[in-house]
Backbone as numpy.savetxt, mean C-alpha at the origin, in Angstrom:
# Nx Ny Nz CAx CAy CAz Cx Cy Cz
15.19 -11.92 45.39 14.28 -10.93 44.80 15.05 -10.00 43.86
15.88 -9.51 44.14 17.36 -8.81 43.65 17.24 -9.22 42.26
17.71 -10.49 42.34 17.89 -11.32 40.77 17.04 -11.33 39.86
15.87 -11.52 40.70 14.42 -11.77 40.10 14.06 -10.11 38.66
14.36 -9.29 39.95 14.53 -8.13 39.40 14.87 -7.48 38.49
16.35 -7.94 38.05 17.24 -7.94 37.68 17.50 -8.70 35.99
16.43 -9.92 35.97 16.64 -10.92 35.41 15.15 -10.51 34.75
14.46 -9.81 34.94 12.78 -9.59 34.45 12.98 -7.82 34.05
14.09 -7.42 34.49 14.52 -6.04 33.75 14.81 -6.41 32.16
16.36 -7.47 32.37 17.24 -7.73 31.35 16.14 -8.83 30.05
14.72 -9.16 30.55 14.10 -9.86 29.94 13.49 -8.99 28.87
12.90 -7.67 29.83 11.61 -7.15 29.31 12.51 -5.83 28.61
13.67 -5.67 28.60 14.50 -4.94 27.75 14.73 -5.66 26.43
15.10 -6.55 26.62 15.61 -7.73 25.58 14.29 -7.82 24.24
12.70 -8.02 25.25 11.56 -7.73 24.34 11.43 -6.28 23.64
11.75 -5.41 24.17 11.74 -4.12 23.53 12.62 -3.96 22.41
13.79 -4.72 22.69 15.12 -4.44 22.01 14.72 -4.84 20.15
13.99 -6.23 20.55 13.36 -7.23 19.53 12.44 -6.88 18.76
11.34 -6.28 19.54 9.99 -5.70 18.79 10.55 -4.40 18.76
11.24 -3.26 18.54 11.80 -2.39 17.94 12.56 -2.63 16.56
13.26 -3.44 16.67 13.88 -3.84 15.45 13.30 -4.04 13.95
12.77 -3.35 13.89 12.21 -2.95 12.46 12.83 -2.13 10.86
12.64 -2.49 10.03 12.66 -1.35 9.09 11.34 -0.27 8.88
12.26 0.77 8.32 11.43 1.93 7.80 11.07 1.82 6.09
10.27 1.29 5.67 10.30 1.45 3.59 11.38 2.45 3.04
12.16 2.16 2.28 12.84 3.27 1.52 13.59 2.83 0.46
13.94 3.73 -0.02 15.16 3.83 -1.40 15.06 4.80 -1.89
16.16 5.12 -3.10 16.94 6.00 -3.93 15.59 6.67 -4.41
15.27 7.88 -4.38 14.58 7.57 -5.69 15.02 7.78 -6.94
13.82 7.60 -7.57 14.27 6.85 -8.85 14.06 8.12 -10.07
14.88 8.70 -10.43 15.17 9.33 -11.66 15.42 8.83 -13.24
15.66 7.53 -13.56 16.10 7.35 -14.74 15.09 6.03 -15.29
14.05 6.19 -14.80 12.83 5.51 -14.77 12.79 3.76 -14.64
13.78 2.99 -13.83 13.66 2.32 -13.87 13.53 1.57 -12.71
13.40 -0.06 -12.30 12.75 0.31 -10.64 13.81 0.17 -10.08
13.74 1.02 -9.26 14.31 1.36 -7.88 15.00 0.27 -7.23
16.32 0.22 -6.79 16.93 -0.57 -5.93 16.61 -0.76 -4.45
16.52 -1.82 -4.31 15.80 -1.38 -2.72 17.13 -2.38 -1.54
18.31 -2.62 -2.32 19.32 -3.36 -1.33 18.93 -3.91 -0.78
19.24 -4.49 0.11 18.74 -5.48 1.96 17.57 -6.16 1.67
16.35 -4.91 1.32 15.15 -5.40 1.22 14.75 -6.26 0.41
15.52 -6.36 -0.46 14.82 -7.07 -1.91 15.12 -8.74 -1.43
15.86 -9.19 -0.83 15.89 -10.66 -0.60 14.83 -10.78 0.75
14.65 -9.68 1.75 13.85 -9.88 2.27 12.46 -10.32 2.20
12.15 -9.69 1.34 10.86 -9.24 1.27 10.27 -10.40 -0.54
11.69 -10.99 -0.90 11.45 -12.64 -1.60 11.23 -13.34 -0.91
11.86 -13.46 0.40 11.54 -14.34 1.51 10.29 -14.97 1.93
9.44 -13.66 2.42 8.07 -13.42 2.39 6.93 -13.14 1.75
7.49 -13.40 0.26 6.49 -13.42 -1.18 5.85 -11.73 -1.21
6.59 -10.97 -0.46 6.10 -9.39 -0.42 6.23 -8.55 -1.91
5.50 -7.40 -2.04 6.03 -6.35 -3.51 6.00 -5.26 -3.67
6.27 -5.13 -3.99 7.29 -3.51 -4.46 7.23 -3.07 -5.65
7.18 -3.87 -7.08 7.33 -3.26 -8.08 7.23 -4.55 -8.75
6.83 -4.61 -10.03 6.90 -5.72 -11.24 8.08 -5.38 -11.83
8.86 -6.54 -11.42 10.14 -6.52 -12.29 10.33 -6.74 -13.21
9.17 -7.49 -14.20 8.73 -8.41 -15.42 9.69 -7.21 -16.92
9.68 -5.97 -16.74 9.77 -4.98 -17.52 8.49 -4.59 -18.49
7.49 -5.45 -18.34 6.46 -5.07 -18.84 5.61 -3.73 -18.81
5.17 -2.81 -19.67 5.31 -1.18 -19.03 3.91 -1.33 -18.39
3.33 -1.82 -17.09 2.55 -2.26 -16.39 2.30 -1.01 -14.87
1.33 -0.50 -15.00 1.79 0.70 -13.61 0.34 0.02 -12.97
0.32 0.17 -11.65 -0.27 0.02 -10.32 -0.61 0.62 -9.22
-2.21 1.54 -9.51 -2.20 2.27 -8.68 -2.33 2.19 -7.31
-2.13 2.69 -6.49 -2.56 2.43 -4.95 -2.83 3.81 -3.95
-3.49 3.94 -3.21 -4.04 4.88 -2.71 -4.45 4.82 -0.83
-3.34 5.57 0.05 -3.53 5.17 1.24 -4.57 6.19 1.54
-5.53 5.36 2.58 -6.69 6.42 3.26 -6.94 5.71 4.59
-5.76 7.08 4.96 -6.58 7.51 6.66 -7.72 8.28 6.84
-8.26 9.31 6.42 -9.49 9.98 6.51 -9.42 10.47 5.01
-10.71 11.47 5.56 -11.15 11.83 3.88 -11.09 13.86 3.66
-10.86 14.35 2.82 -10.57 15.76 3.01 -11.54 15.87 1.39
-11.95 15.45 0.68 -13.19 15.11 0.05 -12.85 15.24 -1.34
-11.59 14.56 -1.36 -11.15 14.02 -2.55 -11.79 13.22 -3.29
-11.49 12.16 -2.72 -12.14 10.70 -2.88 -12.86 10.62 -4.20
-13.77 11.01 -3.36 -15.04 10.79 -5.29 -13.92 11.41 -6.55
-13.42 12.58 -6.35 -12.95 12.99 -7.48 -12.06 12.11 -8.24
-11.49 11.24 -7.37 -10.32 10.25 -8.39 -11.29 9.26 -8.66
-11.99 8.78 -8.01 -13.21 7.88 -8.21 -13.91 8.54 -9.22
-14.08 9.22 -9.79 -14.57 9.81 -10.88 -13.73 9.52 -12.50
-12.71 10.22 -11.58 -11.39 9.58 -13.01 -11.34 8.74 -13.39
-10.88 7.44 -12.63 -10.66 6.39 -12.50 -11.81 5.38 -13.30
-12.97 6.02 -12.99 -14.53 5.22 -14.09 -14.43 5.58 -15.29
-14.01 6.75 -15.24 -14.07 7.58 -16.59 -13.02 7.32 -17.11
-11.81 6.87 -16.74 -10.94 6.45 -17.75 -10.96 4.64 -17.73
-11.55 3.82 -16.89 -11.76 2.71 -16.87 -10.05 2.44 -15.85
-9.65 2.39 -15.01 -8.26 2.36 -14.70 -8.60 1.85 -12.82
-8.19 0.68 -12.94 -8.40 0.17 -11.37 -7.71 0.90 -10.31
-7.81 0.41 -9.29 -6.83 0.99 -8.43 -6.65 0.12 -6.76
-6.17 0.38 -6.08 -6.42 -0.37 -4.48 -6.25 0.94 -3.69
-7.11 0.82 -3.07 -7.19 1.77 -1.78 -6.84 0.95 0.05
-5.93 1.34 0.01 -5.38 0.85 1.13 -6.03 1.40 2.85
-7.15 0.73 3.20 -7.63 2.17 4.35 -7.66 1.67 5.39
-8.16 2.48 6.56 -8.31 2.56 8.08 -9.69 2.07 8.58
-9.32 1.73 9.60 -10.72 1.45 10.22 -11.40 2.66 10.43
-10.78 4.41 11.17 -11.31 5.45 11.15 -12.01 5.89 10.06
-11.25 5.59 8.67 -11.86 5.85 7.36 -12.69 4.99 7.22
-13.29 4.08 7.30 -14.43 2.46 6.82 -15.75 3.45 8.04
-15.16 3.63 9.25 -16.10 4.13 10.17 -16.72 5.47 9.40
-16.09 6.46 9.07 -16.26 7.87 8.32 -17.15 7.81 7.33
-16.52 6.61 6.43 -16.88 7.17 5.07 -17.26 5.88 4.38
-18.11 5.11 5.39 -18.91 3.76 4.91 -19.41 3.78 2.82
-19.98 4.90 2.36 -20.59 5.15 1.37 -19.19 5.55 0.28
-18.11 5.14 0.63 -17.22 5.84 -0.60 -16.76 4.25 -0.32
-16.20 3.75 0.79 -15.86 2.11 0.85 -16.84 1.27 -0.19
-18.06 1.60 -0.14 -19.41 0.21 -0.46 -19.24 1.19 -2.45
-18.79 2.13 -2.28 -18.29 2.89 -4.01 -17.16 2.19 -4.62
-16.05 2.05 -3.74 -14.62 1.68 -4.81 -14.75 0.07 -5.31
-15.41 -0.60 -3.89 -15.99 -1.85 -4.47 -16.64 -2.20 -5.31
-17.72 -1.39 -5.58 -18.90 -1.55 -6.12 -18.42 -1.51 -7.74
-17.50 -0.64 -7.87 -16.47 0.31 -8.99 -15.61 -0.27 -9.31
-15.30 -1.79 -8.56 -14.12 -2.78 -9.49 -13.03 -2.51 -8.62
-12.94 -2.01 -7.78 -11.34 -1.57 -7.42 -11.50 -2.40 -5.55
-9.92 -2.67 -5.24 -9.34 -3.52 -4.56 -9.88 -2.45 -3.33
-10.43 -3.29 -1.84 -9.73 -2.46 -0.65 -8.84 -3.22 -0.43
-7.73 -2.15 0.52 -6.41 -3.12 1.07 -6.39 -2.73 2.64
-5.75 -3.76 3.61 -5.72 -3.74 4.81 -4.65 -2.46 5.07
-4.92 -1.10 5.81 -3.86 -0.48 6.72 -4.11 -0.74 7.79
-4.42 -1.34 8.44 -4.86 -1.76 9.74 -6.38 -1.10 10.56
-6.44 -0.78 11.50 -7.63 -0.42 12.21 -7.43 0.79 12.79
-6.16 0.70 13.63 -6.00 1.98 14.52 -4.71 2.32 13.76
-4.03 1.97 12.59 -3.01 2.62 12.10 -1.47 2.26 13.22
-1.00 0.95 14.18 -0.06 1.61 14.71 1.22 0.85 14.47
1.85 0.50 14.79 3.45 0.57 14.31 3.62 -1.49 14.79
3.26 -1.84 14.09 3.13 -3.45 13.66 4.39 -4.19 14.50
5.40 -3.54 14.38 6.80 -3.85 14.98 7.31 -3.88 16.83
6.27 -3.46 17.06 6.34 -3.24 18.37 4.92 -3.50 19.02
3.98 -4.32 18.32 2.56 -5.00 19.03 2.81 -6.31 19.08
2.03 -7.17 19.73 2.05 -8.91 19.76 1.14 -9.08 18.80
1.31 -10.52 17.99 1.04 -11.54 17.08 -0.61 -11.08 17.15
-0.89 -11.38 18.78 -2.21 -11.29 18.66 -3.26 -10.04 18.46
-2.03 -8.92 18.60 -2.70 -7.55 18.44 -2.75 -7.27 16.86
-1.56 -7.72 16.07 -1.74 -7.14 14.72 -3.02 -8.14 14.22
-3.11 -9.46 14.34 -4.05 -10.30 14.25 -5.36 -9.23 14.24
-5.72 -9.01 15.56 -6.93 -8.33 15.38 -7.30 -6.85 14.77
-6.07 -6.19 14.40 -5.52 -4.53 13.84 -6.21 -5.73 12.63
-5.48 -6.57 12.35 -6.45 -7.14 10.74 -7.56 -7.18 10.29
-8.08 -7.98 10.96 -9.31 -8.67 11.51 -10.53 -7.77 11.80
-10.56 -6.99 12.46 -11.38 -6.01 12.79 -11.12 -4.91 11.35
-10.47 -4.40 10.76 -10.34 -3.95 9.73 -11.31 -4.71 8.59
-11.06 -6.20 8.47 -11.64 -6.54 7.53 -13.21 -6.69 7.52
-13.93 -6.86 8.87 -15.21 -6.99 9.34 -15.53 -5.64 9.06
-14.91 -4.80 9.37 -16.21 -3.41 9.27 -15.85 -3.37 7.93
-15.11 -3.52 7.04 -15.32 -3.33 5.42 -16.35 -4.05 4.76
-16.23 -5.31 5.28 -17.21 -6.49 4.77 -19.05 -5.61 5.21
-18.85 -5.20 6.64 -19.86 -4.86 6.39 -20.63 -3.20 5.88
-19.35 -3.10 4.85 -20.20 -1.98 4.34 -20.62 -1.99 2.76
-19.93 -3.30 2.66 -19.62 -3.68 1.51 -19.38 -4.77 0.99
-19.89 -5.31 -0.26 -19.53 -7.12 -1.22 -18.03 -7.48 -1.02
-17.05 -6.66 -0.37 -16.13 -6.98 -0.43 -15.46 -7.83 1.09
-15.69 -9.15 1.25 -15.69 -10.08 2.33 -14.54 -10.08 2.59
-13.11 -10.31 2.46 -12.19 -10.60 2.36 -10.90 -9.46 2.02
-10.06 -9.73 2.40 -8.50 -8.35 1.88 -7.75 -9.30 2.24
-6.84 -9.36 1.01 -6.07 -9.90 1.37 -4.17 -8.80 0.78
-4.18 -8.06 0.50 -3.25 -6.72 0.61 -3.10 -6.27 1.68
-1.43 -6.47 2.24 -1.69 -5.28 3.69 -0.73 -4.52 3.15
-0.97 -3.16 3.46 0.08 -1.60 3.49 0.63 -1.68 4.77
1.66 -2.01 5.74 2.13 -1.69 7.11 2.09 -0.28 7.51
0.97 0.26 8.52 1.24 1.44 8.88 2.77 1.99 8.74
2.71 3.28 8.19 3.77 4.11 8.70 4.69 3.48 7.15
4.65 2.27 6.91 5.80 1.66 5.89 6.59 0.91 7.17
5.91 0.72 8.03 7.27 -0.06 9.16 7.08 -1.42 9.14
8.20 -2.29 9.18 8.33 -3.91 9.17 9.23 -4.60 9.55
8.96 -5.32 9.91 10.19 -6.67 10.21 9.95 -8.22 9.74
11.07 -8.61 9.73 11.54 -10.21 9.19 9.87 -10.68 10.03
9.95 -10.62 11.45 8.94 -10.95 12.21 7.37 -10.87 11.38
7.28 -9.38 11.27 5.24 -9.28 11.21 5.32 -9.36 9.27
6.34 -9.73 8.53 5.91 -10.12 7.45 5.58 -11.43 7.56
6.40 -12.09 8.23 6.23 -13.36 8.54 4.74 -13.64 9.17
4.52 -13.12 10.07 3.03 -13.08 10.44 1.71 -12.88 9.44
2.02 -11.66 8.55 1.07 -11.28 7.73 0.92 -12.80 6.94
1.82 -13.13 6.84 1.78 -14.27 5.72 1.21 -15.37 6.79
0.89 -16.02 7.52 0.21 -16.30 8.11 -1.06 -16.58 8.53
-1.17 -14.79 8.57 -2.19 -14.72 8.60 -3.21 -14.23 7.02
-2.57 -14.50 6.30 -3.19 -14.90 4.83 -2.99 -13.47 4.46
-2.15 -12.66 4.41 -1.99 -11.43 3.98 -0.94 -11.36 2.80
-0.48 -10.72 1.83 0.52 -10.02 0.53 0.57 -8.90 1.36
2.03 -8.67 1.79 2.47 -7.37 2.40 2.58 -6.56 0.53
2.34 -5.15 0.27 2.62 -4.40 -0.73 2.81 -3.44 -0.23
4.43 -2.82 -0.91 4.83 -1.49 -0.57 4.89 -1.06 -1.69
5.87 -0.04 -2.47 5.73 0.92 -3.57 7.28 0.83 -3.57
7.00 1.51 -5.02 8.42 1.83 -5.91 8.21 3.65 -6.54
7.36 4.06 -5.97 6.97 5.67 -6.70 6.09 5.75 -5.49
6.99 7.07 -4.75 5.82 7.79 -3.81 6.60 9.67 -3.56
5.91 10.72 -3.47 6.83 11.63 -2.63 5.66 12.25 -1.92
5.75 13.61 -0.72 5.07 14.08 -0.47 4.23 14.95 -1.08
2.89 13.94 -0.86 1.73 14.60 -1.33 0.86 14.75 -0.37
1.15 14.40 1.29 0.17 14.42 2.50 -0.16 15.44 3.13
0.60 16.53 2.87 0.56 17.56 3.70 -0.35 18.69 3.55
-1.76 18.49 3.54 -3.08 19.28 2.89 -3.12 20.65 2.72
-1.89 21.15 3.64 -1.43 22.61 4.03 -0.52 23.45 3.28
0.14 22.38 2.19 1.07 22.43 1.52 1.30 21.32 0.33
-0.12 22.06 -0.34 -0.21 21.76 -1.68 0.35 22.34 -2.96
1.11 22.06 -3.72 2.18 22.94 -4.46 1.19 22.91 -5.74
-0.17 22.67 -6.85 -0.54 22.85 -7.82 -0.47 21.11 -8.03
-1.45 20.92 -9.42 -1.44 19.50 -9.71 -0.18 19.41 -10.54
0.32 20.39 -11.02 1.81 20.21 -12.08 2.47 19.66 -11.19
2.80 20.01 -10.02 3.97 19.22 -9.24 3.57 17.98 -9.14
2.59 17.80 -8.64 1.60 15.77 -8.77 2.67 15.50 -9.95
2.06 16.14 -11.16 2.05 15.78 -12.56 3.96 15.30 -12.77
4.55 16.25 -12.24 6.06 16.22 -12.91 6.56 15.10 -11.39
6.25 14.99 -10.38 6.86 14.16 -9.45 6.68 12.73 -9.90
5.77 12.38 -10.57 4.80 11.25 -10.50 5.83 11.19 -12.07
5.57 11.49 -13.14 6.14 11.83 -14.64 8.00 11.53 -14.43
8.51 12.24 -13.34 9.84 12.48 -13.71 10.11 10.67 -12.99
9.53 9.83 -11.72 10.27 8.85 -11.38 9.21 7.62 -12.07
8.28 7.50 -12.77 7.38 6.75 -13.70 8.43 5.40 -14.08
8.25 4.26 -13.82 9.14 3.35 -14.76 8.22 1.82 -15.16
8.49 1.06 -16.03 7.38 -0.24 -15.94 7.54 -0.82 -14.37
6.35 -1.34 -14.25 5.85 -2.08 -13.20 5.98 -1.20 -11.98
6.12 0.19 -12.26 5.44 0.74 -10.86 4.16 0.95 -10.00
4.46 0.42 -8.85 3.74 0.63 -7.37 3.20 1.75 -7.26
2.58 3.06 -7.28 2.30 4.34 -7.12 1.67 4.09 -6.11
2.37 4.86 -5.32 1.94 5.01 -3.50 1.20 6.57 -3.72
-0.19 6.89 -3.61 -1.06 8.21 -3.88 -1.52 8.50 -2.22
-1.91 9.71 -1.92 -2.72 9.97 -0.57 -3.78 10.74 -1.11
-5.08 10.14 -0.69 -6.32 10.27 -1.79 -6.83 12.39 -1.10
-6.05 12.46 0.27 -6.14 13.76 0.64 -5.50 14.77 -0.03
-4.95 14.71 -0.90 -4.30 15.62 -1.85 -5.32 16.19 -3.03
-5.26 17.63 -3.42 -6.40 18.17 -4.05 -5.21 18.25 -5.31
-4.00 17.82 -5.46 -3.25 18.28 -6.36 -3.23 16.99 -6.91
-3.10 15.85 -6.11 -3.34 14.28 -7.36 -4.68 14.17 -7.51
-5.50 15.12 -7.20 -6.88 14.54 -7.28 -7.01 15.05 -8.66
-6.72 16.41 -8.81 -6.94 17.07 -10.23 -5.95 16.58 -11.15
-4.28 15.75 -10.87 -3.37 15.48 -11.98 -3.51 14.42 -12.32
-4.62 13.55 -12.00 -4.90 12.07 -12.37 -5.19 12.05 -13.68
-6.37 12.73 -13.87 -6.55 12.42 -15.18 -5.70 12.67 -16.54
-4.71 13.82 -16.22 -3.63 13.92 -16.88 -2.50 13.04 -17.05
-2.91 12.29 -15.77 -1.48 11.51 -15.66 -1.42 10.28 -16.49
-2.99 9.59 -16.58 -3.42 8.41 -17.08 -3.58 8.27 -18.32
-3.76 9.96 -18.74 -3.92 9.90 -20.59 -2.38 10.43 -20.74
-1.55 10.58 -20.70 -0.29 10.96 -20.99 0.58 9.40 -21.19
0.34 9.05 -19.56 1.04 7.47 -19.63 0.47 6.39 -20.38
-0.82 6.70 -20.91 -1.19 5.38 -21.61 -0.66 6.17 -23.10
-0.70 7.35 -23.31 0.11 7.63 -24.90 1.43 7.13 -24.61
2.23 6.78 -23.56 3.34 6.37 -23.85 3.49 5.07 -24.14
2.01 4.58 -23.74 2.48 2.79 -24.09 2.03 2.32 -22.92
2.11 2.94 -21.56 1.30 2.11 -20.31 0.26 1.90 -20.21
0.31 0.80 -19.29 -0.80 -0.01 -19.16 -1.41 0.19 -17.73
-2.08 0.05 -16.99 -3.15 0.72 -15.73 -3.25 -1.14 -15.39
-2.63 -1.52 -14.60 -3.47 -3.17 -14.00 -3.85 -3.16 -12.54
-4.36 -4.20 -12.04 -4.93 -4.46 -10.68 -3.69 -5.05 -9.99
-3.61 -5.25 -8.93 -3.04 -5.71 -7.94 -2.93 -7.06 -7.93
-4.61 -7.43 -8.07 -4.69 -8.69 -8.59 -4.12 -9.50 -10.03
-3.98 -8.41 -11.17 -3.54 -9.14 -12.10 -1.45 -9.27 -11.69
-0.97 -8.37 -11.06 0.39 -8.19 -10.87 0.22 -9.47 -9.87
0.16 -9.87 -9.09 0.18 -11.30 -8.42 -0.15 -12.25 -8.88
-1.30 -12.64 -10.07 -1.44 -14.03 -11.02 -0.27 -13.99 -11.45
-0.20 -12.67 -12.33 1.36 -12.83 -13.40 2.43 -13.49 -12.42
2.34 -13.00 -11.19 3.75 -13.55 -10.81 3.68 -14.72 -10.02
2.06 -15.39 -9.60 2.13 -16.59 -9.09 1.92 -18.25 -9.98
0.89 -17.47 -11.03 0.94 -18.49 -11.81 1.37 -18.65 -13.23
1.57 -20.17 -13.38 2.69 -20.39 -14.48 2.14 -19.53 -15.92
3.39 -19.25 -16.62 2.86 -18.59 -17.85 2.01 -19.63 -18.81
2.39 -20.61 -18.73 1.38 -20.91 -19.76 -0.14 -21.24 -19.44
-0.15 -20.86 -18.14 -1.96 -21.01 -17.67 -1.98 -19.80 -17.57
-1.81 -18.66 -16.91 -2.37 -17.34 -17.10 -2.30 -16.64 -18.66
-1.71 -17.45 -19.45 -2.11 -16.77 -20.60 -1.02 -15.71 -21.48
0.19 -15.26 -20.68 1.68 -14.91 -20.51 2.62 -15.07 -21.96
């Protein structure tokens, strides 16, 4: 019994040891506008057909927008966003799809991507196969039913957490893991610094083929959007989908048109 003990300790440690083993998203940021080094990660995450940034150098930017709840932003960039014609992906929650059914059955309706953050939001690296499975799954059913949009195939990993393991899974389970190359704190609703700071955070690390990681709860990117989109397209950028940054890079140039 001793052994037994002993041997189902050293097991169920060994599982913890394993499903802990994760990364956290990160890198330098990026000051001299170009993308971001991400070391370690970058062969990783070739591995698993994952993205981060268009390396193409094409001056190509990509918006994205995580939503855990709503602080009643929302429409306002959804406003921008029509009005300047400029897609975007909203990356959301099952709490948010439950909340705010009528802004979900909007971004769709409006041309723009939902993307999987899971259901209950929790740390991918430390659940079983069959739990993130359904963190998916159940995410994608209550979207479908609020909305034409049947299918997601974008996941954001709660938190930014991952491993060799649940990319491997996502892919699997028919998912494009997407992380970012441009993000800083903009979550903290309590500690909103003015839309100029949006404006100059977003402005000072800007480079082609950036990821823009946004939190749609911010009243300071809600108001620096529209500044941000007519400034960067006078420089020459371009506003694409998620979807067009994955043709470009899955199919051959001379059929997409390249």
């Amino acid at each position: 019994m001793t052994i037994v003990i002993v041997f189902l300790t050293f097991f169920i440690g060994q599982m913890q040891l394993e499903a802990s083993n994760g990364y956290g998203w990160g890198f330098k940021k990026n000051t001299d506008h170009q993308v971001p080094d991400i070391g370690k990660y970058q062969d990783i995450l070739e591995k698993y057909g994952a993205y981060y940034a268009d390396d193409s150098g094409e001056k190509n930017i990509y918006l994205t927008f995580d939503n855990g709840y709503e602080e009643g932003y929302t429409d306002d960039v959804l406003d921008v966003l029509q009005k300047k014609d400029v897609p975007a992906t909203f990356f959301v929650t099952g709490h948010y799809v439950e909340n705010q059914p009528d802004l979900i059955e909007r971004m769709v309706d409006e041309g723009h991507i939902v993307g999987n953050h899971s259901y209950h939001h929790p740390d991918f690296t430390v659940i079983s196969k069959e739990s993130m499975r359904k963190e998916l799954e159940d995410l994608e059913e209550a979207v479908a039913e609020v909305s034409d949009q049947k299918n997601l195939k974008y996941l954001r990993p709660p938190k930014g957490v991952f491993s060799e393991k649940t990319l491997n899974w996502a892919n699997e389970l028919g998912y494009i893991h997407v992380f970012w190359s441009l993000a800083f704190v903009d979550w903290e609703t309590s500690n909103q610094k003015g839309w100029e700071y949006a404006y100059d955070q977003i402005m000072d690390q800007i480079h082609p083929g950036s990821v823009v990681l946004l939190h749609a709860v911010s009243a300071d990117n809600a108001e620096a959007l529209e500044h941000l989109i007519t400034d960067l397209e006078a420089q020459g950028y371009s506003f694409k989908s998620l979807d067009d940054f994955v043709l470009k890079d899955k199919v051959p140039e001379g059929i997409y048109g390249y």
